[in-house]
N, C-alpha and C positions, 0 to 999 in steps of 0.2 A: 504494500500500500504506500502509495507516495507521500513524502512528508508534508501537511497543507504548510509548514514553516517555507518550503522550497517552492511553493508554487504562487504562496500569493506576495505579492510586495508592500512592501508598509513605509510611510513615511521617514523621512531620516530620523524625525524626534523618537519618537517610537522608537526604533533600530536603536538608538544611542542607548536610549533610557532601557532597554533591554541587557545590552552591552555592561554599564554601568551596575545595573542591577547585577547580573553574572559575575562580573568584576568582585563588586562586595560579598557574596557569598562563597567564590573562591578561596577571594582571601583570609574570610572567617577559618578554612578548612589549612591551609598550607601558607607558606612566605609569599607575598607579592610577587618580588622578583622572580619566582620560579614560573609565574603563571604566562602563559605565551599567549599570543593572538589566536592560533589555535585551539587554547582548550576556552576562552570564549568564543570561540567562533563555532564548536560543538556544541556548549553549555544554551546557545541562545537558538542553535540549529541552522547556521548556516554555512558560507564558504569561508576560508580564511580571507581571501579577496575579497567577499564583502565587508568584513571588518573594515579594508580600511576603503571602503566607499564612503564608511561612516565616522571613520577618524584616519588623519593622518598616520598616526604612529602610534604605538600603545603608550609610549608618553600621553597621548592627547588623552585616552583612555583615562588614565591614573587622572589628569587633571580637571577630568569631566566627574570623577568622582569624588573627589576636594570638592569643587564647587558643589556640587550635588551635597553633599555632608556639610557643606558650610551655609548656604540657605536654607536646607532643612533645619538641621538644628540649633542655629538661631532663630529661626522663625518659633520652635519649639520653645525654644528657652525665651524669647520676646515672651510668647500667650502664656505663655506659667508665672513670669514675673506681673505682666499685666491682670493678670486673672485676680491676683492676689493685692495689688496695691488700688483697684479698684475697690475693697471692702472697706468700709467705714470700722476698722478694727487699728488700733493705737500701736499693734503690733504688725501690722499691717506688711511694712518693711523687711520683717526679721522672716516671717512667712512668704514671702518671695523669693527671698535666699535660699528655703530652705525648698521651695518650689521649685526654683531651677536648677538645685545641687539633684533633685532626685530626679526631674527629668533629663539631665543629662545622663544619668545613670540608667534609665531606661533605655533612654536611643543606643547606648553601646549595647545595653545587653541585645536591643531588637537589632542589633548591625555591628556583631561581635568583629567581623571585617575592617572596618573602620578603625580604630585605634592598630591595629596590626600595617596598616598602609602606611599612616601617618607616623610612629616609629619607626618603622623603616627606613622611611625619608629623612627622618633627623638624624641617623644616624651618620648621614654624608657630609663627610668635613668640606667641600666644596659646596658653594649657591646655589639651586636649582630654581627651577620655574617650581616646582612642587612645592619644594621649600618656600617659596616664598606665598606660594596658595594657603600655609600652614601659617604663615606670620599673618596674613588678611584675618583669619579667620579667627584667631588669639586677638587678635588688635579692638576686633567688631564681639568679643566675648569680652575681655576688660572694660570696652564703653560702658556695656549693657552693666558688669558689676559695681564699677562705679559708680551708674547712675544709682541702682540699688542702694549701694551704702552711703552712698551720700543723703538720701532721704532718708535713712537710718539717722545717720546723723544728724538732719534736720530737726529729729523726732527727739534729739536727746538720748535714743536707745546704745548707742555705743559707749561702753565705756571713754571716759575723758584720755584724750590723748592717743585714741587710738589711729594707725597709720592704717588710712583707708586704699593706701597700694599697695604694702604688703598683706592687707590682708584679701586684696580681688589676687595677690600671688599664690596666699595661702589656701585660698578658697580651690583653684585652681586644681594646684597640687595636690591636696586631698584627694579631687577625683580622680586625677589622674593615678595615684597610689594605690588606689583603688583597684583600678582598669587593668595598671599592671601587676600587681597579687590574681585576679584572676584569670588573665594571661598565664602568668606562670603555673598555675594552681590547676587550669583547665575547667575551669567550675565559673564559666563569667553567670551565669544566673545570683550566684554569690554575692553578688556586687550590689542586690535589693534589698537583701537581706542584712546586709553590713554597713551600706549608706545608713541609717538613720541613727546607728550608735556615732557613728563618726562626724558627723554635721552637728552632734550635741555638742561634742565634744567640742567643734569649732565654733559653732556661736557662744559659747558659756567663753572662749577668750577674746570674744568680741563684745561681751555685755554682762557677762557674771550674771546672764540670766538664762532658766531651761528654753526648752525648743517649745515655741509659739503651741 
């Protein structure tokens, strides 16, 4: 039976966004770098040659999936901090932190692939274009906790004196410690389960107060 993948044609977005999808599931499974044009060009069923109908290079690939992770999950992380400073609650603030620490926790566990790309790419002591899709995307995640903690502090909720850069640093790192225990551990669903002792732990030295 013929494959209906081989016979009917689909738009380039589509194609990409198929590509891109297969990309991150891959890389959930093994190293980025091992993954060729090939085994997305199986994974989504078609030629290797189509691949690159739909992207240049498999570079273009990786950076179509940066992008892709970098407006998904800020748009994720925007609606969870929004969702949360829209409520007439005095803690208001401190519940958005803690909104967007866990949803970022979720988007790796649903796209365990993601954080496995992005370390990969840090690991290159030379610039890349990828590298720098990674610095865009930290850059537009600092805005966003900034803005957060700075209504924090609006609010009087932060302890006096506190350094509201190290702690959009500390915030950071957390999940990323996170990310990576699971990584290593192979148990990233863990990472639900664990978030919410660890976020107390960081708000209480941002306010000497429990989690909202």
């Amino acid at each position: 039976m013929e494959n209906p993948l081989k016979s009917v044609k689909q738009p380039t977005e589509i194609r990409q966004a198929a590509l891109v999808e297969a990309a991150l599931r891959l890389a959930a499974q093994r190293s980025p770098p091992d993954i060729t044009t090939g085994d997305l060009a199986q994974a989504v069923g078609i030629t290797q040659g189509a691949v690159f109908r739909h992207f240049s290079s498999k570079e273009a690939v990786w950076l179509a999936v940066l992008d892709w992770t970098a407006d998904t999950l800020m748009r994720r992380l925007q609606a969870a901090a929004d969702a949360e400073l829209a409520k007439p609650d005095k803690l208001a603030s401190l519940a958005a932190l803690q909104a967007v620490f866990m949803a970022h926790v979720d988007f790796v566990v649903a796209h365990p692939g993601v954080p496995r790309v992005i370390f990969q790419e840090l690991q290159h002591a030379q610039d890349t274009a990828l590298k720098a899709r990674v610095r865009g995307l930290m850059q537009r995640y600092r805005r966003l906790l900034m803005g957060v903690l700075e209504h924090a502090n609006e609010q009087r909720l932060l302890a006096p004196g506190t350094d509201q850069e190290a702690a959009a640093v500390l915030f950071v790192g957390a999940v990323q410690g996170l990310v990576m225990q699971s990584l290593i551990s192979g148990e990233v669903r863990a990472m639900a389960q664990q978030a919410p002792g660890a976020f107390k732990i960081y708000v209480r030295g941002l306010t000497l107060r429990e989690t909202p």
